[in-house]
C-alpha positions in Angstrom: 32.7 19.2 19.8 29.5 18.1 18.6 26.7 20.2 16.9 24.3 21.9 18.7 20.9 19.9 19.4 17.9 20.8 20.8 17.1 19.6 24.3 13.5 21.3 25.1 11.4 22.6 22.3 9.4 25.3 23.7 8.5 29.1 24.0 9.0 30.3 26.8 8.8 33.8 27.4 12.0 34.6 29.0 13.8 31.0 29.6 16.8 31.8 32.3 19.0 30.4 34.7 20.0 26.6 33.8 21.3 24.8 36.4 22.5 20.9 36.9 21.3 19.4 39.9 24.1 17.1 40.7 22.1 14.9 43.3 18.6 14.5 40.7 20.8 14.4 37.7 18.3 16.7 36.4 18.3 20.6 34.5 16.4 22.9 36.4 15.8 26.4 34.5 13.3 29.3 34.7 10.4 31.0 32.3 11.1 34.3 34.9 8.3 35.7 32.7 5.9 33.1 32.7 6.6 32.2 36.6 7.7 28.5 36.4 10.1 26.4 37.5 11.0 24.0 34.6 13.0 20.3 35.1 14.2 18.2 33.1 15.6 14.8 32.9 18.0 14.2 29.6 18.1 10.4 30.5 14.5 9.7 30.5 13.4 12.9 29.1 11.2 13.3 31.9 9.9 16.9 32.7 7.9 18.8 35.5 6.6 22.1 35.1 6.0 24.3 38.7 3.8 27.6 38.7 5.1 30.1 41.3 2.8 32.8 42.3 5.4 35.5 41.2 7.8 35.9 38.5 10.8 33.9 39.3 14.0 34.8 38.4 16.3 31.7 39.3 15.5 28.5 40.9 18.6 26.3 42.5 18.4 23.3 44.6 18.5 23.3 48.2 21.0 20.3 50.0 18.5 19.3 51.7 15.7 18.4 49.3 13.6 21.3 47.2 14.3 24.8 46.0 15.5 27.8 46.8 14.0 31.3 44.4 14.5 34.2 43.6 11.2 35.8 43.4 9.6 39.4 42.7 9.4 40.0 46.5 12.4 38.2 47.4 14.0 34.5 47.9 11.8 31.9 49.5 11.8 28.1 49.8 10.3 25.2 48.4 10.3 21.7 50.4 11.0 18.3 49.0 8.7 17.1 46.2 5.9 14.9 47.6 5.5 11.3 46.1 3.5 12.8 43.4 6.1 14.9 42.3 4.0 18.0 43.1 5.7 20.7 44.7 6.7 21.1 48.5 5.7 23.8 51.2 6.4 27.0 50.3 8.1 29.7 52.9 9.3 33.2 52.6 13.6 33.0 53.4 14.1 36.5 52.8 11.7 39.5 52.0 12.5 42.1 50.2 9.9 44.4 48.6 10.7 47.4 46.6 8.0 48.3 43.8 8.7 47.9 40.4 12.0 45.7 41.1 12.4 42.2 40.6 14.5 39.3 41.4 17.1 38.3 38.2 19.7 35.5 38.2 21.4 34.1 40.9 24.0 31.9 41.7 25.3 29.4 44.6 28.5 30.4 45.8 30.9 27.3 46.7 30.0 28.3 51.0 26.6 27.9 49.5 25.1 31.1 50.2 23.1 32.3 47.5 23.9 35.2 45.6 20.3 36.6 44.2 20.5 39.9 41.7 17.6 42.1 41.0 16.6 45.0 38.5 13.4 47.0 37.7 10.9 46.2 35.4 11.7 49.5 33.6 15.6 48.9 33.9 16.4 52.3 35.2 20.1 52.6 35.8 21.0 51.6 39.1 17.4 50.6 40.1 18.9 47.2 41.1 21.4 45.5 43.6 23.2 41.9 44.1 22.7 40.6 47.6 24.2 37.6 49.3 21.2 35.3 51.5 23.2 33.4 54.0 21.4 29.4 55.1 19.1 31.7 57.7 18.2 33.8 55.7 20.6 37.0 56.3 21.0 39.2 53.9 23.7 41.1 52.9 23.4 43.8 50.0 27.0 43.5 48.3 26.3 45.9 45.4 23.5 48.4 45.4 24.1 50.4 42.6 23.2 47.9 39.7 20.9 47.8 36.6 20.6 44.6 35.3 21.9 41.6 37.5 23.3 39.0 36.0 26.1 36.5 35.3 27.9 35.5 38.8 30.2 32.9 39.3 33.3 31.5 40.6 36.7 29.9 39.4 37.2 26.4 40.4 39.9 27.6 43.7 36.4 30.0 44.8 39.5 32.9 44.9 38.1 34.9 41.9 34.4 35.9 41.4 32.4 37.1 38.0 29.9 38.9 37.0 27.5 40.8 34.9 25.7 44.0 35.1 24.5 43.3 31.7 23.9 47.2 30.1 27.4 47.8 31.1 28.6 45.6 28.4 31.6 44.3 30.4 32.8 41.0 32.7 33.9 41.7 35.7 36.2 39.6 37.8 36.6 40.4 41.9 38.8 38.8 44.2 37.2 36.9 46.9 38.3 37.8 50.2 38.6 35.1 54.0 35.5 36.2 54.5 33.6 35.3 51.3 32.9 38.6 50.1 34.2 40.3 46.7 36.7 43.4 46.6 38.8 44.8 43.4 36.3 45.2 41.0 38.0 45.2 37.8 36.9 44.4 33.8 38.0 41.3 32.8 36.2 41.6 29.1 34.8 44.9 27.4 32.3 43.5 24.9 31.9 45.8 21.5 28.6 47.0 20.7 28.0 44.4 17.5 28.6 41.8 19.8 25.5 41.9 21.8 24.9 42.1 26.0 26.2 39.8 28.2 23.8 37.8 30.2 24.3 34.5 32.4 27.2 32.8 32.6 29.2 29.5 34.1 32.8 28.6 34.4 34.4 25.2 33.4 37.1 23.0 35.0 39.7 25.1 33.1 38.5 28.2 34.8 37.6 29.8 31.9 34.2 31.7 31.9 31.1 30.9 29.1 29.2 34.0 28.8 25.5 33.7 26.8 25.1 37.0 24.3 21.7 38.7 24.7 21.3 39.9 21.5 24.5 38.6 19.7 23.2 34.7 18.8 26.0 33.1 20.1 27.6 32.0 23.5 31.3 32.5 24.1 34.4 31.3 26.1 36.8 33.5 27.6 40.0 31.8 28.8 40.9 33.5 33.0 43.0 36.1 31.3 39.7 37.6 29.4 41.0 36.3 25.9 38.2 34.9 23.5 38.8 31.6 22.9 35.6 29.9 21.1 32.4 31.5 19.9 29.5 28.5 19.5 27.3 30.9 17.0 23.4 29.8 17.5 20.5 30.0 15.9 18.3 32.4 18.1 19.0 35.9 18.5 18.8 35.8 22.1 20.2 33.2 24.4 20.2 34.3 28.2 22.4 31.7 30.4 24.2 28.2 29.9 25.6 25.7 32.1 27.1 22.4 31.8 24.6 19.1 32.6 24.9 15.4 31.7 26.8 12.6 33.9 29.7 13.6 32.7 29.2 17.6 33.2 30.1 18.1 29.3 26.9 18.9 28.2 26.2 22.7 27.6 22.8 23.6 28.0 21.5 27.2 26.6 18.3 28.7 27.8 16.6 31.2 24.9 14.3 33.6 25.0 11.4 35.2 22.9 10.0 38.3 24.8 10.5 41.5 22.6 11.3 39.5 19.6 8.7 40.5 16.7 9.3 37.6 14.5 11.1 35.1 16.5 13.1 32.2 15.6 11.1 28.6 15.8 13.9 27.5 18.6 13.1 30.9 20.7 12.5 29.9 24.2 13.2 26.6 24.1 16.5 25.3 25.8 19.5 24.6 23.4 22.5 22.0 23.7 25.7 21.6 22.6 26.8 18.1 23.7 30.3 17.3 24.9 30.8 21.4 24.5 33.6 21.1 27.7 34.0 20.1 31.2 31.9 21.5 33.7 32.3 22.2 37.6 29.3 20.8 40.0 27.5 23.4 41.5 26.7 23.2 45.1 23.6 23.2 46.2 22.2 26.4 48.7 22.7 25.5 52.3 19.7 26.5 53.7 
């Protein structure tokens, strides 16, 4: 494995939510903070920066063309780029407005419904919820009784979900039932207190599960049976997500944050790389 790089140098606020766009062969992540919508091209190093009008939580392509987000007030939908590169038409997907809550990460699913999390600005326990937006826009609250939404992903068969509700310092693992939706909830990890809060996560080809450490410096691998098998330690005290990027998919990209940090690390909210780190799944792209 080769040592950790840096593939944006910046600051943002709260950087979140890398994901590869298989079809642009780009890295789109999130400044859910600063509302914008970040890409980046590693083979031209080509980047675009788009200002949404609310904070924006995740941002994953759409199959045909543009974006879909997870915004304060809900997920809504971006069109194609125009020639220019500037940002397509904007629309409203699914409302969903509840003072003081927010949208957090969110996730394709391989039917490619997205799964978008929320939480409150305050992070009062329970104040959140994990819903499932089908193509059309119908919604579907899965759990309702969540904090901090997080991490959510699938093993490479789609027959085993995880995820995160970060302050419970645990990795949970569901099974996926006919019908797409997750039953037995059970922990797959329990994460001790030095280690830090789990935040976003991917899984590899191997089915294991990469889990960023909010708090801890570090991102780590846990093989399907929940044992720890690598810890890449980092240099900022608060990475938030990874996923895998390049042509290859090998390439694990780390977003970072800075908010709350008194004296922040130089790298703090910039995006982080590990090159050849693993082998990455491609992520579909949301179906509506």
């Amino acid at each position: 494995m080769s040592d950790l790089d840096v593939a944006i140098r910046a600051d943002a606020a709260l950087g979140e939510g890398p994901t590869w766009d298989t079809r642009e062969q780009r890295l789109i992540w999130v400044d859910i903070l600063g509302s914008r919508v970040h890409t980046y091209d590693p083979r031209t190093g080509r980047r675009t920066v788009m200002v949404t009008e609310q904070h924006v939580g995740a941002a994953k392509p759409r199959a045909g063309g543009g974006l879909v987000v997870n915004l304060r007030d809900g997920v809504g939908l971006y069109g194609p780029a125009g020639s220019s590169g500037s940002s397509g038409e904007f629309r409203w997907l699914h409302r969903d407005l509840v003072p003081g809550r927010r949208g957090n990460d969110a996730a394709v699913a391989p039917d490619g419904a997205l799964w978008a999390g929320s939480m409150r600005y305050d992070e009062a326990r329970g104040g959140g919820a994990l819903s499932r937006i089908a193509a059309d826009g119908t919604a579907h609250t899965v759990l309702d009784d969540v904090t901090v939404s997080n991490g959510t992903g699938w093993s490479p068969d789609g027959r085993l979900m995880y995820y995160i509700d970060t302050p419970t310092r645990r990795i949970d693992v569901f099974d996926v039932g006919e019908d797409q939706l997750p039953y037995n909830r059970r922990a797959l990890v329990d994460i001790a207190a030095d280690e830090g809060y789990p935040d976003g996560l991917t899984v590899d080809a191997d089915g294991c599960v990469w889990v960023a450490f909010w708090d801890g410096g570090a991102v780590r691998r846990y093989t399907p049976d929940g044992g720890l098998d690598r810890v890449i330690a980092l240099p900022v005290r608060r990475p938030t997500a990874c996923a895998f990027g390049g042509a290859g998919l090998t390439d694990l990209y780390i977003t970072t944050a800075r908010t709350g940090l008194v004296a922040p690390h130089p790298l703090s909210g910039s995006v982080l790389v590990v090159p050849g780190a693993g082998k990455g799944l491609a992520q579909p792209a949301f179906a509506g």
